[in-house]
C-alpha angles and dihedrals in degrees: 000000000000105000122142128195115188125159102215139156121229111256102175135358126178122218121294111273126184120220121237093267086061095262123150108238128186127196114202146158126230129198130194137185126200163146123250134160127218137163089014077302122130099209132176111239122203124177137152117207132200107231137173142201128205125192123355084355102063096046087049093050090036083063094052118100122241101268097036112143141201154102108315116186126186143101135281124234139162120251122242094256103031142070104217129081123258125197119238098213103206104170130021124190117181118232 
């Protein structure tokens, strides 16, 4: 199953695009601070992940302010021209 949870906030999106199909597309990144233990550990985790919308999705997010935090679920996947992994973001609700 590729299903990803993260809770984020946006830290940069860039304007609203539509694919060639007419599709509205949004790149954003997200960034995200924890917690986590392992190895008995308790170790502070920082990323920051490239992530896209696409639809209703993307003009909903597109509307949402920089900083703006909450619970994004969707799938990675590789572009076609690339070799590292974006996040679909499918559902957003906000903390």
């Amino acid at each position: 199953m590729n299903q990803l949870i993260l809770s984020a906030c946006i830290a940069e999106a860039n304007a609203l695009r539509y694919t060639p199909a007419g599709v509205p597309a949004l790149d954003l990144r997200l960034e995200h601070e924890s917690e986590a233990v392992e190895a008995g550990q308790t170790r502070q985790v920082k990323v920051a992940v490239k992530a896209v919308a696409l639809g209703a999705m993307a003009e909903t997010l597109g509307k949402r302010p920089i900083g703006s935090a909450g619970r994004f679920t969707g799938f990675l996947a590789n572009p076609r021209n690339g070799k590292y992994a974006v996040f679909h973001i499918q559902a957003f609700v906000q903390d």
